[in-house]
KEKE-3310 file (N, C-alpha, C; in steps of 0.2 Angstrom, whole numbers, plus 5000, padded with zeros to 4 digits):
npx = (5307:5298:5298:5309:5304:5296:5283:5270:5266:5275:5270:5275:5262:5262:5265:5277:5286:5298:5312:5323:5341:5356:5370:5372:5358:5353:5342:5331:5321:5306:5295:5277:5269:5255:5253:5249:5240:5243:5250:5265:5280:5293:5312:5324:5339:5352:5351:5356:5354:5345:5343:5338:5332:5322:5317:5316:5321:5322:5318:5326:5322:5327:5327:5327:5323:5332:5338:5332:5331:5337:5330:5326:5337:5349:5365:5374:5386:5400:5400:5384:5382:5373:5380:5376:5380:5374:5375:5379:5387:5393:5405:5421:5422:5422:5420:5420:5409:5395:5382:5367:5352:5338:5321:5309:5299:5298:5300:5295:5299:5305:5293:5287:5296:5296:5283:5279:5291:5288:5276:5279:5287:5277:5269:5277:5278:5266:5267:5278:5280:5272:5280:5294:5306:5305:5313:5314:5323:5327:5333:5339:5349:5362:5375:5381:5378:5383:5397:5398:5398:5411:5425:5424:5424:5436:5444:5445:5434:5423:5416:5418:5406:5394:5397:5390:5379:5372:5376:5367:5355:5355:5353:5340:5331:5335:5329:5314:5310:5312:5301:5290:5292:5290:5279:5270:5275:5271:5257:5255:5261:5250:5241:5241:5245:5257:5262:5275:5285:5301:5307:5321:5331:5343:5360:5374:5386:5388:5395:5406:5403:5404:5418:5420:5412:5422:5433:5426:5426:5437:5443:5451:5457:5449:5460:5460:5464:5459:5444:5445:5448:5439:5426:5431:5432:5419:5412:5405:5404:5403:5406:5420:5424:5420:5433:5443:5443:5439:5444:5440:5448:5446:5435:5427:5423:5422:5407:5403:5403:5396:5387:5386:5388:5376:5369:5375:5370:5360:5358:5367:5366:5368:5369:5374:5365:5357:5349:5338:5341:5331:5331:5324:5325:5328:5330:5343:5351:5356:5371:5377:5374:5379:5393:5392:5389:5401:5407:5401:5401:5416:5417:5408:5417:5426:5421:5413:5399:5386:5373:5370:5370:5356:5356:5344:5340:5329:5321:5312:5300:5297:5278:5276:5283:5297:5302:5315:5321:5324:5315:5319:5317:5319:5327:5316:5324:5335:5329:5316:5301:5294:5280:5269:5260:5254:5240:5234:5224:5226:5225:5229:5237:5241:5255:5256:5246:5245:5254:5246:5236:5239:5247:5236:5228:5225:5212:5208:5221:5228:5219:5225)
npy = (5067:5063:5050:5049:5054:5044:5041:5044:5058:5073:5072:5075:5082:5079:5091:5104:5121:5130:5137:5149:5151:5161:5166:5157:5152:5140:5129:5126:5116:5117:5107:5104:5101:5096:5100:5095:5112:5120:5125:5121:5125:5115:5114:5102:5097:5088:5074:5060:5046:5033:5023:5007:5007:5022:5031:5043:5049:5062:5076:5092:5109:5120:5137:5156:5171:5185:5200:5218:5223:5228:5242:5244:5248:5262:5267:5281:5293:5302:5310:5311:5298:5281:5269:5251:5240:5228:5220:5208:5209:5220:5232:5241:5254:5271:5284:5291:5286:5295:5295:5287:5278:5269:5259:5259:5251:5235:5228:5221:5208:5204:5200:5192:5183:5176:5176:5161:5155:5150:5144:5134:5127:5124:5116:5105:5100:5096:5084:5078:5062:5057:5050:5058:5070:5086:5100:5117:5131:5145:5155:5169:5183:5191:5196:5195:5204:5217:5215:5217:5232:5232:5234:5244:5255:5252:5255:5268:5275:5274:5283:5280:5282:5279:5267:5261:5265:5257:5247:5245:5248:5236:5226:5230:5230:5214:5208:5214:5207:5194:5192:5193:5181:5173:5173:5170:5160:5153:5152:5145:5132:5130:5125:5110:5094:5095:5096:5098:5105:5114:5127:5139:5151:5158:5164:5163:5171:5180:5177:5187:5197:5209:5211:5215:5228:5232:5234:5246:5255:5258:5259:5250:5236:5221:5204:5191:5179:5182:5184:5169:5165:5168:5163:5151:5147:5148:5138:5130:5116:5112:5124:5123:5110:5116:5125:5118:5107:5115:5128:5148:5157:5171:5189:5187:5175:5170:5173:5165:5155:5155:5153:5140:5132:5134:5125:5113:5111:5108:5091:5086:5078:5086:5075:5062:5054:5052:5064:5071:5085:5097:5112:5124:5135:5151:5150:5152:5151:5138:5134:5136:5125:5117:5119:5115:5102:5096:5097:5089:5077:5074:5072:5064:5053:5054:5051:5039:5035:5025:5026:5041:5057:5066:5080:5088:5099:5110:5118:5135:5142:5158:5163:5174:5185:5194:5205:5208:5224:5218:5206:5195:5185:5194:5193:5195:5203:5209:5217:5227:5230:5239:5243:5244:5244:5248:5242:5236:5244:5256:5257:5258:5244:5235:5225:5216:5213:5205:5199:5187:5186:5175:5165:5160:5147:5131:5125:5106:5105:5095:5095:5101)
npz = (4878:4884:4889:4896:4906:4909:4905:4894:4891:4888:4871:4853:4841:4826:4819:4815:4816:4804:4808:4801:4802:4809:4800:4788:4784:4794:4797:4809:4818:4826:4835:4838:4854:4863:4878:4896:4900:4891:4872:4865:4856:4854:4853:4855:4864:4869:4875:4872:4869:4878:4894:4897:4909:4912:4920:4934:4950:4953:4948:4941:4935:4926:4921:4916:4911:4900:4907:4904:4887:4871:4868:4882:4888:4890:4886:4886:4877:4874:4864:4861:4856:4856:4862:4860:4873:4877:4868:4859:4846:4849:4850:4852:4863:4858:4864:4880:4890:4896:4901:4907:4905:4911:4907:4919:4917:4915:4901:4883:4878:4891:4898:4887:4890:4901:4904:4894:4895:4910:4909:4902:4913:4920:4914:4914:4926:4927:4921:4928:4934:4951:4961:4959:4964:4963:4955:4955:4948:4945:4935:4933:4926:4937:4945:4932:4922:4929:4923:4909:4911:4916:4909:4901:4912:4919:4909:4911:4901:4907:4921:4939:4948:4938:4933:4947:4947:4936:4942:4954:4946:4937:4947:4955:4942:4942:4953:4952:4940:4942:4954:4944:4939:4947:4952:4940:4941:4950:4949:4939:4945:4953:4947:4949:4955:4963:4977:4982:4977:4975:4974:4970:4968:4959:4959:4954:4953:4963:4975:4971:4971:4978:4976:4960:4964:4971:4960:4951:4961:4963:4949:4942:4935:4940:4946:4939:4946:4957:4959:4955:4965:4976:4974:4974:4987:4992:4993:4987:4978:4965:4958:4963:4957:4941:4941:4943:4931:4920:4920:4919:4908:4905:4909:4900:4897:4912:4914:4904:4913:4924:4919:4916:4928:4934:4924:4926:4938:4938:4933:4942:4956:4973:4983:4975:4970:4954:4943:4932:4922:4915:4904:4903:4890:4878:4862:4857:4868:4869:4865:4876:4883:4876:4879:4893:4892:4889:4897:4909:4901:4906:4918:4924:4915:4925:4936:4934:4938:4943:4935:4928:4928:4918:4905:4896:4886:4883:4872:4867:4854:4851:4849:4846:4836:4829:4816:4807:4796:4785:4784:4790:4804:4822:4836:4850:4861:4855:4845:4849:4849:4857:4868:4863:4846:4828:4819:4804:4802:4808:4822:4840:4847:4861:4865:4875:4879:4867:4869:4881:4876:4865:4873:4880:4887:4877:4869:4869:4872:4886:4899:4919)
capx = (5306:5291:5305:5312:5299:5291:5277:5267:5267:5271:5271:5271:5256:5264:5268:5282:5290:5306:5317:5333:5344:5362:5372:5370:5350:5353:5335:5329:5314:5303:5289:5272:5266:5251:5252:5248:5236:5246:5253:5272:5283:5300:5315:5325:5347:5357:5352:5358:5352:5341:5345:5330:5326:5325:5313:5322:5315:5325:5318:5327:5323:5330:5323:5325:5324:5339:5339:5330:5332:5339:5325:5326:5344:5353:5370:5375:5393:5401:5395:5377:5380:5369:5380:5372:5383:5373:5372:5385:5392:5394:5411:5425:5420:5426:5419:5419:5400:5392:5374:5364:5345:5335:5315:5306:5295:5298:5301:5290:5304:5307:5286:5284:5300:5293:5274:5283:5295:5285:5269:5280:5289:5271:5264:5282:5276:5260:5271:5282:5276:5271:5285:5298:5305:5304:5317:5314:5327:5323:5341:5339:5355:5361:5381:5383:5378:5390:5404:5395:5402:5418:5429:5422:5425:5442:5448:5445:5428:5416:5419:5415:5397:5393:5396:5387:5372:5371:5375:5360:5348:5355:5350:5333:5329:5334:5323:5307:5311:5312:5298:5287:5294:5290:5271:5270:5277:5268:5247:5256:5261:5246:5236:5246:5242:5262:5262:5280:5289:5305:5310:5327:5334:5353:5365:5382:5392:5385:5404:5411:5399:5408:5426:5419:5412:5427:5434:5423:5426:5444:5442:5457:5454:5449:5464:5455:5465:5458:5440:5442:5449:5432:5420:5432:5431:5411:5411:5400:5407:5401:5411:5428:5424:5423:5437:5448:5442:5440:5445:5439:5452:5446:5430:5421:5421:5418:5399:5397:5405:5391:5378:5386:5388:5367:5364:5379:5369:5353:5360:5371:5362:5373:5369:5376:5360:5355:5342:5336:5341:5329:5335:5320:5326:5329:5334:5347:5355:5361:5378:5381:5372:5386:5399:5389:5389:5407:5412:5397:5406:5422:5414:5406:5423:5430:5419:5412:5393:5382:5368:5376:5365:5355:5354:5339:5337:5322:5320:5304:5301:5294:5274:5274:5289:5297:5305:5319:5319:5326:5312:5322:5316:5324:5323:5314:5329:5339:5326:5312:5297:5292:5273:5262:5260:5248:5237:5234:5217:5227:5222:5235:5237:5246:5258:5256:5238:5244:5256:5242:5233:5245:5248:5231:5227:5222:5206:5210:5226:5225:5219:5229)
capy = (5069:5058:5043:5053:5057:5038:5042:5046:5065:5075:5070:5078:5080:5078:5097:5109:5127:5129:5143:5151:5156:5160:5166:5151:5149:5134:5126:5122:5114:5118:5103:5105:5098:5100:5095:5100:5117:5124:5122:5123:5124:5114:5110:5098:5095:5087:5069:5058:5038:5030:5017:5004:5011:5029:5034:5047:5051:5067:5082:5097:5110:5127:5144:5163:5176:5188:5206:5221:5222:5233:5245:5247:5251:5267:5269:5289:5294:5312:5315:5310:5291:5276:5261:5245:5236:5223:5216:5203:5210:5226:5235:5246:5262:5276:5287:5291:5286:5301:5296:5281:5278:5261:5260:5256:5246:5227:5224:5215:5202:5200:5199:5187:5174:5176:5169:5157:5150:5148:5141:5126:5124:5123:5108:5100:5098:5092:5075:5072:5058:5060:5050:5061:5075:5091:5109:5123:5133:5154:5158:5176:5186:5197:5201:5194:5211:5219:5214:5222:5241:5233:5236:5254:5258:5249:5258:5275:5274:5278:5282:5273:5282:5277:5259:5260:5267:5254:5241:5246:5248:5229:5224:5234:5227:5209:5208:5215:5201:5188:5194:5193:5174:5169:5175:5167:5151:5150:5154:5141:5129:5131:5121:5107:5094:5095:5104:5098:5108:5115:5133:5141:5157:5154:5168:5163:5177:5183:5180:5192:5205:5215:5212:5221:5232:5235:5236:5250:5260:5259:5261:5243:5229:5214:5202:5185:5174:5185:5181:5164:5161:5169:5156:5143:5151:5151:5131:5128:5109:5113:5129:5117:5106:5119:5128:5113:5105:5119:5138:5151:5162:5180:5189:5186:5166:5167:5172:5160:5148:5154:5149:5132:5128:5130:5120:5109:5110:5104:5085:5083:5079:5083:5068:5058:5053:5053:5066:5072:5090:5100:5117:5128:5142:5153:5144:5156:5148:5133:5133:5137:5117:5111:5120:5111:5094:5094:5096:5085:5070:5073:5073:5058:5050:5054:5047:5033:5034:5017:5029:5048:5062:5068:5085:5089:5105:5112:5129:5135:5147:5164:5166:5183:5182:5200:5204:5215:5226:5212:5203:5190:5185:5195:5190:5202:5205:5215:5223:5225:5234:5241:5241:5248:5244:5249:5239:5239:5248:5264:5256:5256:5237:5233:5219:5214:5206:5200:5192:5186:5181:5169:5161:5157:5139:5129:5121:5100:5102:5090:5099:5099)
capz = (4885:4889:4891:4903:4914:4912:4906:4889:4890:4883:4862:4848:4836:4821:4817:4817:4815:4804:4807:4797:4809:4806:4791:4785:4784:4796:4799:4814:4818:4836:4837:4842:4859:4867:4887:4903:4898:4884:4867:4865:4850:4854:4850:4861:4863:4873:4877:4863:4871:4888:4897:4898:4916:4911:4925:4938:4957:4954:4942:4942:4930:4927:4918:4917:4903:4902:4911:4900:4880:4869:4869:4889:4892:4886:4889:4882:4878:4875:4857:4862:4853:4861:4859:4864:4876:4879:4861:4859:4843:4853:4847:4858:4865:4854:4867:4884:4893:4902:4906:4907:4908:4909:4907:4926:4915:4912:4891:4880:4878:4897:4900:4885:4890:4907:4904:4890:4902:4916:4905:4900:4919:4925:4910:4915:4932:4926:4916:4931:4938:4958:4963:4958:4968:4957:4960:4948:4948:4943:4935:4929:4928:4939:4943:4927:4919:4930:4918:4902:4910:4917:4905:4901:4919:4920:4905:4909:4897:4914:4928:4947:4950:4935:4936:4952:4947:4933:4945:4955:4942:4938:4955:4954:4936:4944:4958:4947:4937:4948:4958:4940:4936:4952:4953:4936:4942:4957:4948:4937:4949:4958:4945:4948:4962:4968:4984:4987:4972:4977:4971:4974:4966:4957:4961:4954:4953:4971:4980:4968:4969:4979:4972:4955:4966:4974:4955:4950:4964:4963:4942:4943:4933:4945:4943:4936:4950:4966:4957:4957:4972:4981:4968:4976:4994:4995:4997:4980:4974:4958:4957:4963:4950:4935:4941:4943:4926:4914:4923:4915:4906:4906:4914:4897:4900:4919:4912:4904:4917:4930:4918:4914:4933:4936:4921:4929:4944:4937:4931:4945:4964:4978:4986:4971:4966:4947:4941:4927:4922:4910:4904:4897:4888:4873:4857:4857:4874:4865:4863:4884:4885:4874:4885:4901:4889:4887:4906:4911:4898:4909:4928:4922:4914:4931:4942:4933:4941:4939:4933:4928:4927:4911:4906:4891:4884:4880:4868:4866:4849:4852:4846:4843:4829:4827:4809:4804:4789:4778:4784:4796:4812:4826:4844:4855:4867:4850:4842:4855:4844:4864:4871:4858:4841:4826:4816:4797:4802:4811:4830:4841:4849:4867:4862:4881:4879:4863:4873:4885:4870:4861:4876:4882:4887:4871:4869:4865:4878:4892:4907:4923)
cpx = (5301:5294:5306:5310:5297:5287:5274:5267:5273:5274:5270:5265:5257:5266:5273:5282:5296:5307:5323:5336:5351:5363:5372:5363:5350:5346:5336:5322:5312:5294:5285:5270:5263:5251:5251:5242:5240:5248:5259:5275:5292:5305:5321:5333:5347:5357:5351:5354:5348:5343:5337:5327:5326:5319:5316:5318:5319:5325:5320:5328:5326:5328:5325:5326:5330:5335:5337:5331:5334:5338:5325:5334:5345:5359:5373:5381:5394:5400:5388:5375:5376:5375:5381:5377:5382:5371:5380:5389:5393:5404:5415:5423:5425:5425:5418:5411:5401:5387:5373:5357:5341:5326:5316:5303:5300:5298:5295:5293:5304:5299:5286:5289:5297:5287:5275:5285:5290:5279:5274:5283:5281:5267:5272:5279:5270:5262:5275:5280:5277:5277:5294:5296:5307:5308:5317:5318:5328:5331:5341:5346:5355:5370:5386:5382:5383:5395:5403:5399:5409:5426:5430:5426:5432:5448:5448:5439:5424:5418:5414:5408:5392:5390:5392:5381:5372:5372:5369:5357:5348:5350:5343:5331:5327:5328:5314:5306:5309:5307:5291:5287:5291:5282:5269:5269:5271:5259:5250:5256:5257:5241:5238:5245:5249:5261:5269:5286:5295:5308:5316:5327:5341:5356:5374:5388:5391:5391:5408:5408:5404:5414:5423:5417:5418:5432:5432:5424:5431:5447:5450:5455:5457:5454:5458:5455:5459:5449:5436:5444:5442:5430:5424:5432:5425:5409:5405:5405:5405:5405:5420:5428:5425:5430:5443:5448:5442:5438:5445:5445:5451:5436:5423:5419:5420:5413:5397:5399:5399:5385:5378:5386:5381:5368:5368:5371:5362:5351:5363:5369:5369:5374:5372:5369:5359:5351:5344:5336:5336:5329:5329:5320:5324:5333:5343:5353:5360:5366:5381:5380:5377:5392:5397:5391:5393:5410:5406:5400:5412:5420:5413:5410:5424:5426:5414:5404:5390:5377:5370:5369:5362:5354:5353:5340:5331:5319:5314:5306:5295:5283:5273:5283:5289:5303:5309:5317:5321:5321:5314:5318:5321:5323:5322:5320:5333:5334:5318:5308:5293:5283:5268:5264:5256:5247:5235:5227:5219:5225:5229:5234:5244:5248:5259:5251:5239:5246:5251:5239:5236:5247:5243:5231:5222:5218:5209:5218:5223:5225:5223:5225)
cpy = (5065:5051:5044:5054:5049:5038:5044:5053:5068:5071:5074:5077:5082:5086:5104:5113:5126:5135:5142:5155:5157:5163:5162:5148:5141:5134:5124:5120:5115:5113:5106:5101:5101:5095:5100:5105:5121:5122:5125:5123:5124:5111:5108:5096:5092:5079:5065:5048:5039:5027:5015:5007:5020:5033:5035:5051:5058:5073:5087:5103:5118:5133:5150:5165:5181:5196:5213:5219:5227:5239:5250:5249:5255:5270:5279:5293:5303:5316:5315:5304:5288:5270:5256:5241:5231:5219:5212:5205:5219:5230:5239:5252:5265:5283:5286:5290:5291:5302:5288:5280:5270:5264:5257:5252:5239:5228:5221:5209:5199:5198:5194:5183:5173:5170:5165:5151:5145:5143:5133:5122:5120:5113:5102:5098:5093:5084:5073:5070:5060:5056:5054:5069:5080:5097:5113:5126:5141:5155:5164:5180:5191:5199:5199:5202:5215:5222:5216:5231:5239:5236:5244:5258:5258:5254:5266:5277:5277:5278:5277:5275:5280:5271:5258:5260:5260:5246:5237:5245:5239:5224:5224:5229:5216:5206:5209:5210:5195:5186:5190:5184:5173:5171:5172:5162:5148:5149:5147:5132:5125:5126:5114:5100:5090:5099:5102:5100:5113:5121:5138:5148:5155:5162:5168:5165:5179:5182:5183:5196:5210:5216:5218:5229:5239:5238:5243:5256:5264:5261:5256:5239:5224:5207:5196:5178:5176:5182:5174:5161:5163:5165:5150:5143:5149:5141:5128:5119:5110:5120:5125:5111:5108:5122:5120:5111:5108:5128:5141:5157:5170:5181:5187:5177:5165:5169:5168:5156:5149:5153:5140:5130:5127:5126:5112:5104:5105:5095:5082:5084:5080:5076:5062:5054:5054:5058:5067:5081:5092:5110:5119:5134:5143:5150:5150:5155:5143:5131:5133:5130:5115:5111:5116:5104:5093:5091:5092:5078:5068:5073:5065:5051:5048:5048:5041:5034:5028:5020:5037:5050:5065:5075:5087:5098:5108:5119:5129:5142:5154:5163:5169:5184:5190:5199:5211:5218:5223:5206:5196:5190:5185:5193:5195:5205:5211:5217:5221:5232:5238:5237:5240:5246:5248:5246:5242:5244:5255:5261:5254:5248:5236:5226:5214:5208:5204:5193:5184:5181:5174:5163:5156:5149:5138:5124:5112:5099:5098:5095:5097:5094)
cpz = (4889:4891:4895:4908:4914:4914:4899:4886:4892:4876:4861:4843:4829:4815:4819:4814:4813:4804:4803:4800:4808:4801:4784:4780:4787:4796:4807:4817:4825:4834:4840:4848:4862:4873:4889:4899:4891:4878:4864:4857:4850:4851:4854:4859:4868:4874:4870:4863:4878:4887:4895:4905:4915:4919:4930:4945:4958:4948:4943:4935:4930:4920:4920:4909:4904:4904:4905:4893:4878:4868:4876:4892:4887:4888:4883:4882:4874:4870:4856:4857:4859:4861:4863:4867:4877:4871:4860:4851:4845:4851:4853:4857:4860:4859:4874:4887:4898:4904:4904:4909:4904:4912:4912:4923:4912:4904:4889:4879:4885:4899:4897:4887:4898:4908:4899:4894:4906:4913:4905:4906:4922:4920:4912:4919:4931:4925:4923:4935:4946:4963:4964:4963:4963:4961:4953:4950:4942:4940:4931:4931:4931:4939:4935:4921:4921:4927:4911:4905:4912:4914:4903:4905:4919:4915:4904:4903:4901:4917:4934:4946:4944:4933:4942:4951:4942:4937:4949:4952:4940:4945:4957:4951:4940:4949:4956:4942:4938:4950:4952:4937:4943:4953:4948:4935:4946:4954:4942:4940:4951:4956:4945:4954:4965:4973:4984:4982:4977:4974:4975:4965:4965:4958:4959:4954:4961:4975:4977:4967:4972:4977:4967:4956:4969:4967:4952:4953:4961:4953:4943:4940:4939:4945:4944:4940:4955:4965:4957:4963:4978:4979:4973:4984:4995:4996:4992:4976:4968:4953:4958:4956:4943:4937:4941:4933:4918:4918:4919:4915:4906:4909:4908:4896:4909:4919:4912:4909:4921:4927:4918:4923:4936:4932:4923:4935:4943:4937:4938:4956:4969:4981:4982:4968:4959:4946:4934:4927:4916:4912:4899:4896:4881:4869:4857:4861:4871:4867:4870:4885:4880:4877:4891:4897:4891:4893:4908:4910:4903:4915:4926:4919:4919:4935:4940:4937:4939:4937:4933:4925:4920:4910:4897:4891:4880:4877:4865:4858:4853:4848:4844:4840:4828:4820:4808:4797:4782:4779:4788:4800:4816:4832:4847:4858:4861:4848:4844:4852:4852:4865:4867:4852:4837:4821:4809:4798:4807:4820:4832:4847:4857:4866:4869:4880:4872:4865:4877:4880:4867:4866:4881:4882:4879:4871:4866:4870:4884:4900:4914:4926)
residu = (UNK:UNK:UNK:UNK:UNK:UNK:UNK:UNK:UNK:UNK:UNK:UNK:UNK:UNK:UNK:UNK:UNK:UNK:UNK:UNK:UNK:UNK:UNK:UNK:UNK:UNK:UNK:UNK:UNK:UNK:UNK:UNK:UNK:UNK:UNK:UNK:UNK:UNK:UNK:UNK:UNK:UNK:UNK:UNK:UNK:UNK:UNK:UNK:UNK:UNK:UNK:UNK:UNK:UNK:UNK:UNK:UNK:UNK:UNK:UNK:UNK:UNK:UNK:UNK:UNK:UNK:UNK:UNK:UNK:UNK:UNK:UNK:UNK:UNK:UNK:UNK:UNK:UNK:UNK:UNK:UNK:UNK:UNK:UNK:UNK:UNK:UNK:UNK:UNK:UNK:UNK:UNK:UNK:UNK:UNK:UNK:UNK:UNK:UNK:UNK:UNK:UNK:UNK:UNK:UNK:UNK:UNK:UNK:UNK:UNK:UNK:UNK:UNK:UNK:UNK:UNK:UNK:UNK:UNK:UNK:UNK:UNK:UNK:UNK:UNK:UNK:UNK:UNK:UNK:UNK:UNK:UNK:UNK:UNK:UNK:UNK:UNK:UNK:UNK:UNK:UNK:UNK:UNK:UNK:UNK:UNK:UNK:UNK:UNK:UNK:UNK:UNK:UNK:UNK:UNK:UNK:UNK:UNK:UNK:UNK:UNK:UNK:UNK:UNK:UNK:UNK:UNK:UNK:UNK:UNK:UNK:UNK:UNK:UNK:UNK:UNK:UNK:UNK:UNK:UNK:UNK:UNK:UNK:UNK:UNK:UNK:UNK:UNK:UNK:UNK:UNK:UNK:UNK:UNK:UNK:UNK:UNK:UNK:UNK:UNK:UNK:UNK:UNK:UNK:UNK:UNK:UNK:UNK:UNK:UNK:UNK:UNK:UNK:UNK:UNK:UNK:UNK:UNK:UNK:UNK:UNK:UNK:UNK:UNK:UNK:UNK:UNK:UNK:UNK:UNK:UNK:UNK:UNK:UNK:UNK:UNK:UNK:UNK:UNK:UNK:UNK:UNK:UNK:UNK:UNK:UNK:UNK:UNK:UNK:UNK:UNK:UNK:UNK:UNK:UNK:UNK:UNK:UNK:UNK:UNK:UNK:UNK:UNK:UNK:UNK:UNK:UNK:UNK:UNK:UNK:UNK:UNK:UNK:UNK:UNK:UNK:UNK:UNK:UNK:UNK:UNK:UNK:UNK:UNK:UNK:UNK:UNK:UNK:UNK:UNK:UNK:UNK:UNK:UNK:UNK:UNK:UNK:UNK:UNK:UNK:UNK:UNK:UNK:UNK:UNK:UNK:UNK:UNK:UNK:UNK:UNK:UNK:UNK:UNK:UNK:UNK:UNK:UNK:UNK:UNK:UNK:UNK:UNK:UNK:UNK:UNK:UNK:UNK:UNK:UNK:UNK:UNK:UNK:UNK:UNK:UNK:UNK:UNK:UNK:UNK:UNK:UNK:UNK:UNK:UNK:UNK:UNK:UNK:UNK:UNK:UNK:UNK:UNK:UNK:UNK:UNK:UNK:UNK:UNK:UNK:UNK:UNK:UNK:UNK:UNK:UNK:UNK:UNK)
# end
């Protein structure tokens, strides 16, 4: 990463963290580096060679945590089951949904990827040289949830008010999120001596909000053309290019499509200029940056650039390590221990200022 910025910082200092993740017990290693005011523990994809000139007048980086945890949403069907929709091996409703309730509070997952995140956007900032133009880009999801009740809805599983209200609370949820990223960002920022940083907010489903809407109402599945005929309607060159090159098949690849076209968006300047994309998320993300590679490789085939855009992944590990009862590490967002804990001495402990704690600037980092 410190090539890429052309510049010295950050390095690592000779120590890492290995995970076993998968069925497998794959390893994965998350290096230590201390820059900027903090000390990270990462593990980096995507960029396989430099060029000799690797130094780039164009950083663009991109970040958000995902939308509540497991914990904070409860969907409730007609024998008084929970079952978790938003867990990717989530199963077919067996039951009709007939209530719905989400914590007004923020998660201990969504607070810790928050001051996580934002901590290493801010020491990034610190490395990129002052000639370089810098754009963070906040990408927390919002009509991407949406599509987790459509189905339900569509199939006579929930009905319209339903979906609505959960759209809402989406919408709510999202903006309280945003709102807490961007407060984060900014006291981070602020130690920083860029005044001319550039922050935007990503929205990529946002011209089909209403269509699902209108799906909902109408309890219709939304047919998958009419969807992307809006995306290619809203005048996004970056949404014309995925759709042209790899159109997604059903509603559960138009998700991921609207994550791959931010991280698209990160690598690739409108103006045809070269930048430098870096993508700081959950190690978990991963696999959405190999579907961006792939169509990055073929944009790049296509148009032949004398200098083509890079796009770095940068997955930070959790510090506060939660563990299933087999003793694994689970990731907050599944198995979300909430606010409170209690200590081998009977105390109960707020898992918030542990957070605080852990993430505390670290003595021996390089100040901003």
């Amino acid at each position: 990463m410190a090539a890429l910025l052309g510049n010295a910082s950050p390095a690592a200092d000779g120590c890492a963290l290995c995970l076993r993740v998968g069925d497998n017990d794959n390893v994965v290693a998350f290096c230590r580096a201390c820059f900027g005011r903090h000390r990270h523990f990462l593990h980096l994809q995507g960029v396989k060679s430099l060029s000799e000139d690797t130094a780039f007048r164009k950083v663009n980086l991109l970040s958000g945590p995902c939308l509540f945890s497991g914990r904070t949403v409860r969907f409730i069907d007609a024998v008084g089951g929970e079952p978790n929709l938003l867990s990717p091996q989530r199963q077919p409703l067996a039951h009709r949904l007939t209530g719905l309730w989400t914590d007004p509070n923020l998660s201990l997952c969504e607070y810790e990827a928050a001051l996580r995140q934002t901590q290493i956007l801010g020491d990034i900032a610190r490395s990129v040289p002052a000639t370089a133009q810098l754009t963070v880009t906040i990408d927390i999801p919002r009509v991407q949830y949406y599509l987790y009740l459509l189905d339900a809805v569509c199939s006579g599983m929930a009905d319209a008010d339903l979906a609505l209200e959960w759209f809402h609370l989406v919408d709510q949820r999202h903006a309280q999120l945003v709102a807490l990223f961007q407060n984060l960002l900014r006291s981070e920022l602020a130690g920083t001596p860029r005044a001319d940083t550039t922050l935007r907010v990503s929205d990529p489903l946002g011209p089909v909000a209403s269509c699902l809407r209108e799906a909902a109402v109408t309890q219709s599945r939304p047919r998958l053309d009419d969807l992307l005929a809006e995306l290619a309607a809203c005048g996004d060159t970056l949404w014309d290019t995925l759709l042209r090159l790899q159109p997604p098949r059903d509603l559960a690849t138009l998700g991921t499509a609207s994550y791959v076209v931010e991280e698209l968006r990160t690598a690739l300047d409108p103006n045809g200029s070269p930048a430098l994309g870096i993508l700081v998320e959950n190690y978990q993300e991963w696999k959405i940056l190999h579907h961006t590679q792939r169509l990055l490789d073929r944009i790049n085939e296509e148009s032949q650039p004398e200098r083509p855009g890079i796009l770095l992944g940068m997955y930070s590990l959790e510090q506060l390590v939660n563990v299933n009862h087999a003793g694994r590490p689970e990731p907050l967002y599944l198995l979300d221990p909430g606010r409170e804990a209690v200590d081998e001495y009977g105390r109960t402990v707020d898992l918030f200022n542990t957070v605080d704690s852990l993430y505390a600037p670290r003595p021996g980092c390089e100040e901003g």
